[in-house]
matplotlib code that plots the C-alpha trace (Angstrom):
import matplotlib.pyplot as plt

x = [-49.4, -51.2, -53.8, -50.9, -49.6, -52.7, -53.6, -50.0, -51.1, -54.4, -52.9, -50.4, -53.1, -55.2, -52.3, -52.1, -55.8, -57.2, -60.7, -60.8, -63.1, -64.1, -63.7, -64.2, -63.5, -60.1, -59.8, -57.7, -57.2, -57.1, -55.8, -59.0, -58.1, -58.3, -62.0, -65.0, -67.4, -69.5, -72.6, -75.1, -75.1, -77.8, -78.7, -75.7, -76.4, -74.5, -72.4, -71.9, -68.7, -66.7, -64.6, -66.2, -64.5, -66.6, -69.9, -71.4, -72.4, -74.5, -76.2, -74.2, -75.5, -76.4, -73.1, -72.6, -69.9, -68.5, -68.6, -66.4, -66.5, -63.0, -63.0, -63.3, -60.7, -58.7, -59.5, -61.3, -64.6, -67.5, -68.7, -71.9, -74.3, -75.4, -77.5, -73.8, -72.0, -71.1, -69.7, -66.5, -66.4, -62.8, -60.8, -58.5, -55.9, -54.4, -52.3, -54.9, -58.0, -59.4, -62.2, -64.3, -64.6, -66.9, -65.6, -67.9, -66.7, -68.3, -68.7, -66.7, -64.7, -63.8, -61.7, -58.6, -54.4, -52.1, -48.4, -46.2, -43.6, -46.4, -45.8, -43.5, -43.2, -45.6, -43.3, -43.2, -44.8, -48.2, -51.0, -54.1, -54.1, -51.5, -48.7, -49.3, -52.9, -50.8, -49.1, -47.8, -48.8, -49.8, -49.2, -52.5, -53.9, -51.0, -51.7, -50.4, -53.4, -53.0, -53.1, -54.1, -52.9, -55.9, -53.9, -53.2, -56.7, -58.4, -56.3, -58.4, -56.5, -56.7, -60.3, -61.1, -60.0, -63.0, -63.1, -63.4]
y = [45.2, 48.5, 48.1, 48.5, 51.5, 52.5, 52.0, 53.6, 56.7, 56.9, 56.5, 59.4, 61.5, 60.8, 62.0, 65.5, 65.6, 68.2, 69.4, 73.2, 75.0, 78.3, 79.3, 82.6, 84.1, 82.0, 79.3, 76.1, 72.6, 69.1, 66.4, 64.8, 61.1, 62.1, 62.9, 59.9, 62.5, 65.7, 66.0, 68.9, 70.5, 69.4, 69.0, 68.5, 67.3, 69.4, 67.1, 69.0, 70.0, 69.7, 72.3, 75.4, 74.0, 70.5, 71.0, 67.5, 64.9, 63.9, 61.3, 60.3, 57.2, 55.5, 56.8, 58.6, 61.3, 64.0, 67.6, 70.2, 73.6, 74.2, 78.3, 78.0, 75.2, 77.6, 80.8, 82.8, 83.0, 80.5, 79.4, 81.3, 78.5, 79.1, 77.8, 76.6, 75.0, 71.5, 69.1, 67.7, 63.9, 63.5, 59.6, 60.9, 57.6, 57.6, 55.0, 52.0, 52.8, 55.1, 57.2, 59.5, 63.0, 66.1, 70.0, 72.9, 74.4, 77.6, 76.4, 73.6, 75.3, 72.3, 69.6, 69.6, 68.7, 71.0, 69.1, 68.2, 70.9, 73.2, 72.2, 74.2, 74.5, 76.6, 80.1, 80.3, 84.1, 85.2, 83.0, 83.7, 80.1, 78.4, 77.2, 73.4, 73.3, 73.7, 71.0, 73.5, 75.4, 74.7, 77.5, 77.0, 79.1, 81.6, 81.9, 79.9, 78.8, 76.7, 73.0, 71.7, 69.0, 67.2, 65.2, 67.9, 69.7, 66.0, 65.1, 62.7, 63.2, 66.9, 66.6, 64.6, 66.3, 68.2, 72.1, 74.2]
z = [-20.5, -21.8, -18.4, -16.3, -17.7, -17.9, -14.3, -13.3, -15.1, -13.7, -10.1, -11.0, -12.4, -8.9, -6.9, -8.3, -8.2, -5.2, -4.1, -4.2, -2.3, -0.6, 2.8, 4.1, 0.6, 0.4, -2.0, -0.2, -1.4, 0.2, -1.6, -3.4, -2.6, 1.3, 0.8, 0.3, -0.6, -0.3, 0.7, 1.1, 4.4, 7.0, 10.4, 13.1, 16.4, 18.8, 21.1, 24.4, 25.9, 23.4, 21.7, 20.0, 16.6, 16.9, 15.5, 16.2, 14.5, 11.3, 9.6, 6.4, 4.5, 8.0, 9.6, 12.6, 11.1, 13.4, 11.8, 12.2, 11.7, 9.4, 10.0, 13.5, 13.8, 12.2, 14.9, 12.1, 13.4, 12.8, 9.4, 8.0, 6.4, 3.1, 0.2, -1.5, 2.3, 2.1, 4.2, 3.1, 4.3, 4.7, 5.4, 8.7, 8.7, 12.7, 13.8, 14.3, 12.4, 9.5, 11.0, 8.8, 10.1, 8.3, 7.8, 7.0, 3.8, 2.1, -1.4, -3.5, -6.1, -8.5, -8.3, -10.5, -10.8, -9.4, -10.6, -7.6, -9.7, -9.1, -5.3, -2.9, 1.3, 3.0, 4.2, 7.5, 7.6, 5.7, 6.4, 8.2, 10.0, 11.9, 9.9, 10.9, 9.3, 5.5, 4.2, 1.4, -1.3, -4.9, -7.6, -9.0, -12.5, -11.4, -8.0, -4.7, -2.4, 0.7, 0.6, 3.5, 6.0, 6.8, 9.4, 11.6, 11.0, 12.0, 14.6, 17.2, 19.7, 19.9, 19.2, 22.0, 24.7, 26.2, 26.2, 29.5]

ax = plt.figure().add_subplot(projection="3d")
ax.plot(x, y, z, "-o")
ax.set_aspect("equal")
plt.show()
């Protein structure tokens, strides 16, 4: 009886957990249970004709992952690779398969809870990127940062539509 509630209160403590990180001097979140893992940046092979946003691919662990760049997906410019960039593997669920996709990040800030009272709607005014990439934002050590919506951001079918 004490594992369950255990267990319950580990899922609930999961749930509130986030990845922070840095992009472009901004501090956003992604819910952490969306992510497998992240790994160092390295070597993407550029796949041609697609849009400016898709990177390529890398190796991960004997997986061919696709990579994007998240500040370009975004319309801010492209991502400046430095000694702290990561790429955040991230679980994209569509509606007949779980597909693994990458996204360039700056630096990962920590990951911690942010309570769902902490939790309110994105406004509809005041961001840098388009409102459909937040999911909301989290009031987080006194100050509201994006949470993202990895959904949107990872959208396939968006993806696979070839550029111009």
């Amino acid at each position: 009886m004490n594992a369950e509630i255990f267990s319950e209160n580990e899922n609930d403590s999961a749930q509130n957990q986030y990845l922070l990180f840095y992009l472009n001097k901004e501090i956003y979140a992604i819910k952490a249970l969306s992510t497998s893992e992240i790994v160092e940046y390295s070597h993407i092979t550029k796949v041609p004709k697609m849009h400016s946003y898709v990177k390529g691919v890398t190796n991960i662990r004997g997986n061919i992952v696709p990579v994007l760049d998240l500040l370009d997906r975004f319309g801010l410019g492209v991502s400046t690779i430095g000694p702290k960039s990561s790429i955040v593997v991230i679980n994209y669920q569509s509606e007949d398969y779980t597909n693994q996709l990458g996204v360039i990040i700056d630096e990962v800030y920590e990951v911690d809870d942010i309570q769902s009272t902490d939790i309110q709607s994105a406004p509809e005014f005041g961001s840098q990127i388009d409102r459909r990439f937040i999911a909301s934002m989290g009031k987080y050590r006194g100050e509201y940062i994006a949470i993202l919506n990895t959904q949107t951001i990872l959208d396939t079918k968006d993806l696979a539509t070839l550029s111009e």
